[in-house]
C-alpha positions in Angstrom: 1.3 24.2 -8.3 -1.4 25.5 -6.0 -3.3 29.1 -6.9 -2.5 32.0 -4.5 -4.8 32.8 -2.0 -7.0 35.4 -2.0 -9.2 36.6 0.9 -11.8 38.1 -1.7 -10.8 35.6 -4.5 -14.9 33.6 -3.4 -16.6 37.0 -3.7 -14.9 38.5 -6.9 -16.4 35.0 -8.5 -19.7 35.8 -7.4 -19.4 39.2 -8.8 -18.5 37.3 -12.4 -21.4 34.7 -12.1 -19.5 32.0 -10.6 -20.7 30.0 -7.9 -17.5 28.0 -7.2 -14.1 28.2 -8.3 -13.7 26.9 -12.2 -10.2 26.4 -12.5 -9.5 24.4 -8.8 -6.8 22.2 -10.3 -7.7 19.3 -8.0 -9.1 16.8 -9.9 -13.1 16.8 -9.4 -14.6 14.5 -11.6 -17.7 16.7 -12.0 -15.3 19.1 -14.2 -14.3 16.4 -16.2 -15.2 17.4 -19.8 -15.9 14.8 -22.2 -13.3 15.7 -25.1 -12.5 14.1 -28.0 -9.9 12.0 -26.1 -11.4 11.4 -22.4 -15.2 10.9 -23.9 -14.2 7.5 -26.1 -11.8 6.6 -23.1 -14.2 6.5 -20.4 -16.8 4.9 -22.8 -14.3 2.3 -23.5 -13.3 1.6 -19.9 -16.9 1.2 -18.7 -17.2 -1.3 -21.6 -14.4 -3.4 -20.1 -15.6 -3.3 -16.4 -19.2 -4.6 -17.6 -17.4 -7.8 -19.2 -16.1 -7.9 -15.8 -12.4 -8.7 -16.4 -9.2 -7.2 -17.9 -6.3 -4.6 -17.4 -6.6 -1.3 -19.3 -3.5 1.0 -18.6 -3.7 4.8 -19.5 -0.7 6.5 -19.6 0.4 10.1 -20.3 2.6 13.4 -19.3 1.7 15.1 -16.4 -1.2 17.1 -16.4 -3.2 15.8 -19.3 -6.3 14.8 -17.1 -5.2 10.9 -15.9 -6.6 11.9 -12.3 -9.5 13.1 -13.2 -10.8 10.5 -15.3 -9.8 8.2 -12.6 -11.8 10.0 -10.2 -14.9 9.9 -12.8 -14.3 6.4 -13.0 -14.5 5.8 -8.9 -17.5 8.1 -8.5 -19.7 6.1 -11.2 -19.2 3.7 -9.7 -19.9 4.8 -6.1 -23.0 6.0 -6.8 -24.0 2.5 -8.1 -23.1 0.9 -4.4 -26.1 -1.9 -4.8 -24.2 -3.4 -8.3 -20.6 -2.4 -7.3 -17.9 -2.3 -4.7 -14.7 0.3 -6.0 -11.4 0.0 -4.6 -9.6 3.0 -5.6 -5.6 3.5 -5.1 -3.7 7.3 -5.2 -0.4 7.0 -5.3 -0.1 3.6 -2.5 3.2 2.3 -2.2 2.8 -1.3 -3.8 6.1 -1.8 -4.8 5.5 -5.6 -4.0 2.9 -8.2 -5.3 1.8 -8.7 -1.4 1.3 -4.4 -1.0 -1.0 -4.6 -3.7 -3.0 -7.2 -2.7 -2.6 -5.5 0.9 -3.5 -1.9 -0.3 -6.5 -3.4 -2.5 -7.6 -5.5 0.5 -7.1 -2.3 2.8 -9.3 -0.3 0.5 -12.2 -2.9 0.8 -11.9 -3.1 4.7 -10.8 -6.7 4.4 -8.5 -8.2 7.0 -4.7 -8.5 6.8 -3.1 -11.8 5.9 0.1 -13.0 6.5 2.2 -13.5 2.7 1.0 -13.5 -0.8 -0.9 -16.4 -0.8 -3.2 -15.7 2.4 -3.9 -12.2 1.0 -5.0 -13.5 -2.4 -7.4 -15.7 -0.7 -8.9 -13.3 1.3 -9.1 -10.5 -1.4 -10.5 -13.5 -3.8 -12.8 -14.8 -1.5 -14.4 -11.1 -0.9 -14.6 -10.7 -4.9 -16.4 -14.1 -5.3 -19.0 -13.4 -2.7 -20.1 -9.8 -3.7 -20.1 -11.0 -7.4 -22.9 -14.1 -5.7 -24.8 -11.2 -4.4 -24.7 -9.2 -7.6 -22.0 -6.8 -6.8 -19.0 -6.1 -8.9 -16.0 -5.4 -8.0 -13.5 -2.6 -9.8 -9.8 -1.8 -9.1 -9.0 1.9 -9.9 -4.7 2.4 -9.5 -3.5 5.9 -10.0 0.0 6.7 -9.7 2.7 8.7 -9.9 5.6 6.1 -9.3 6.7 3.8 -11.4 5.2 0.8 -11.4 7.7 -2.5 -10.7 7.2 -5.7 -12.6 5.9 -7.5 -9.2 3.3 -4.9 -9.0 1.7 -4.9 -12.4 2.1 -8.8 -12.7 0.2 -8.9 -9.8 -2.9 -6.5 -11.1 -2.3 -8.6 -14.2 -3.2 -11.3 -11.9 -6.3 -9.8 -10.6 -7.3 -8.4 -13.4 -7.3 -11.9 -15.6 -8.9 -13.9 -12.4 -10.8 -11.9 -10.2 -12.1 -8.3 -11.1 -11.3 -5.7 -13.7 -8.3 -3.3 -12.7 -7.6 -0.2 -14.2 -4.0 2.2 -13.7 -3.5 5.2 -14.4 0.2 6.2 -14.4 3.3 7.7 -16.2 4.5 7.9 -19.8 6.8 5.1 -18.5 4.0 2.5 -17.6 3.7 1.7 -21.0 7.7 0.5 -21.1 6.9 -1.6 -18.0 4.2 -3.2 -19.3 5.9 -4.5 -21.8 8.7 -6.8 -19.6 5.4 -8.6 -18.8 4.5 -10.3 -21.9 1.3 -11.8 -21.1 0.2 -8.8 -19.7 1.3 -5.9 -22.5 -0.5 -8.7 -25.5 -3.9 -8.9 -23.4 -4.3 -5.7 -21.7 -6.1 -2.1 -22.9 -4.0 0.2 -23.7 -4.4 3.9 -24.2 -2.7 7.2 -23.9 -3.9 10.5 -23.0 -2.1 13.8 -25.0 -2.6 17.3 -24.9 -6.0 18.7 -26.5 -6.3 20.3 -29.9 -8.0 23.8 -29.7 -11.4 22.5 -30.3 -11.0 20.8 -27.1 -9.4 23.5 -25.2 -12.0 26.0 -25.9 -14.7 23.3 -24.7 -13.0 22.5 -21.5 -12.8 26.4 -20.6 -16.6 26.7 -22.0 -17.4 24.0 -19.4 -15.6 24.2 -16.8 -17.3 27.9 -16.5 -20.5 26.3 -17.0 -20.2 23.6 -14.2 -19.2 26.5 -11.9 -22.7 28.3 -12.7 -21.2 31.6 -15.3 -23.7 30.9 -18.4 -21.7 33.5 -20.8 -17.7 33.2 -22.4 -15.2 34.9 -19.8 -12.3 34.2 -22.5 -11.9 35.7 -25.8 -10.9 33.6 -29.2 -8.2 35.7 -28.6 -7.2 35.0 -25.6 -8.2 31.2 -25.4 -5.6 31.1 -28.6 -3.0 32.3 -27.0 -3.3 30.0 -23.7 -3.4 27.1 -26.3 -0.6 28.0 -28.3 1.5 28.7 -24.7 0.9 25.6 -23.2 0.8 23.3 -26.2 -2.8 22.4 -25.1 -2.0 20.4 -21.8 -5.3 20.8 -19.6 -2.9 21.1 -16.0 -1.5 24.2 -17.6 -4.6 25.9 -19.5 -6.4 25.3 -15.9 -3.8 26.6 -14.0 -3.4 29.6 -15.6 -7.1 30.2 -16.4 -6.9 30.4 -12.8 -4.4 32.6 -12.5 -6.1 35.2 -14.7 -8.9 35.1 -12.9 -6.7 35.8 -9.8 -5.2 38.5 -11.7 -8.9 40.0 -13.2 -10.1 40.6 -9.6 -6.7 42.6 -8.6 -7.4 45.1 -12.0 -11.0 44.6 -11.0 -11.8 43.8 -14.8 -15.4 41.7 -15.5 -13.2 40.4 -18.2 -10.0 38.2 -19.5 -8.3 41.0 -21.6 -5.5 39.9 -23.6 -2.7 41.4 -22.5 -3.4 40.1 -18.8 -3.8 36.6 -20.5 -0.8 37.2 -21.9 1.6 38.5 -18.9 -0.2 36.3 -16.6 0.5 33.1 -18.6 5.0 34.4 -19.3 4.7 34.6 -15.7 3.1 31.2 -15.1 5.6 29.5 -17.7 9.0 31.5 -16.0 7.8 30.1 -12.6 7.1 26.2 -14.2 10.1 25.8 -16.2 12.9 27.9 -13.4 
């Protein structure tokens, strides 16, 4: 769900000490806030890519922050282009064990091959030579479908052969997983859940912080009440953080008050759930 527009929505956050918007809900990883849950998992997943092989899968409900720790992942890993080579998928159609070695190969600027096996050997072949030059190379699958058996048997296959592979994908990627047998035993496995309030008050705190405001725009108060509304999920909180602030320039208040934290989230939650 997209904020509303406001023509002097980028000078109202000036006015509060913002230098850029705080609450964009597209996933930037330089928002990404290191909670109790996204902190261990990105340590985690940097711990499998430097042994250079393996699957990790990280499911969860929407909004709990799978895009954005997949975009922290790529951009790591970007900025490292001398030691590694990222080939990062959003929501590709790779239904098929040949689209996914097609989209990964497309990613890497490798050529097209005609059936599985000429695909594989050009994808391979890449991987093997940037690993002789000292290059590894990282898979990064985010997605919103579900993921057939061909398709993660496939980035089973790539993950236990070639380089390590990472997905990021729904609550049901789990249940896939484990049709493949081999695969569910041998790969990572983690889950990402709404934040306790400890967490919710820290992404708020630095999210605001990122975007250059050095003091609390939220109450206790008001940061409870979000919390309690949206169960925690981050999509949510940031969404109607946003909304508030949206709301704050309107009422021209240099302040989240409560009761505009409080009608502007019931109006958030009529629109979400019809």
């Amino acid at each position: 769900m997209a904020l509303p527009r406001y023509p002097a929505r980028t000078l109202y956050l000036r006015t509060l000490g913002f230098s850029e918007d705080p609450f964009n809900p597209t996933p930037d990883p330089r928002f990404l806030c290191l909670t109790s849950q996204h902190g261990p998992l990105l340590e985690r997943l940097f711990s499998m890519v430097e042994r250079s092989s393996g699957l990790a899968v990280v499911d969860g409900h929407s909004g709990v922050g799978k895009s954005i720790v997949a975009r922290r992942l790529e951009s790591y890993y970007l900025c490292q282009p001398d030691e590694y080579c990222v080939a990062y998928l959003y929501n590709l159609p790779i239904d098929t064990e040949y689209a996914v070695l097609s989209a990964i190969s497309a990613e890497l600027s490798l050529s097209r091959r005609k059936g599985v096996e000429g695909q594989w050997d050009e994808l391979s072949a890449y991987i093997r030579s940037q690993a002789t030059s000292g290059r590894a190379t990282v898979i990064v699958v985010d997605t919103q479908d579900d993921l057939t058996k061909e398709a993660l048997t496939q980035l089973h296959e790539i993950a236990t052969h070639l380089a390590p592979v990472v997905v990021f994908g729904k609550s049901s990627l789990t249940v896939a997983l484990a049709h493949i047998p081999d695969a569910a035993e041998h790969a990572y496995r983690y889950t990402l859940a709404d934040l306790d309030l400890e967490d919710t008050v820290a992404m708020v705190a630095f999210r605001c912080t990122v975007a250059g405001r050095k003091t609390p725009i939220f109450s206790s108060e008001a940061l409870m009440y979000i919390w309690e509304a949206t169960y925690g999920n981050p999509g949510d909180v940031i969404n109607i953080c946003g909304r508030v602030l949206n709301a704050m320039g309107t009422e021209h208040l240099d302040s989240a008050a409560l009761p505009v934290v409080t009608a502007t989230t019931q109006a958030y939650l009529e629109v979400k759930l019809g």
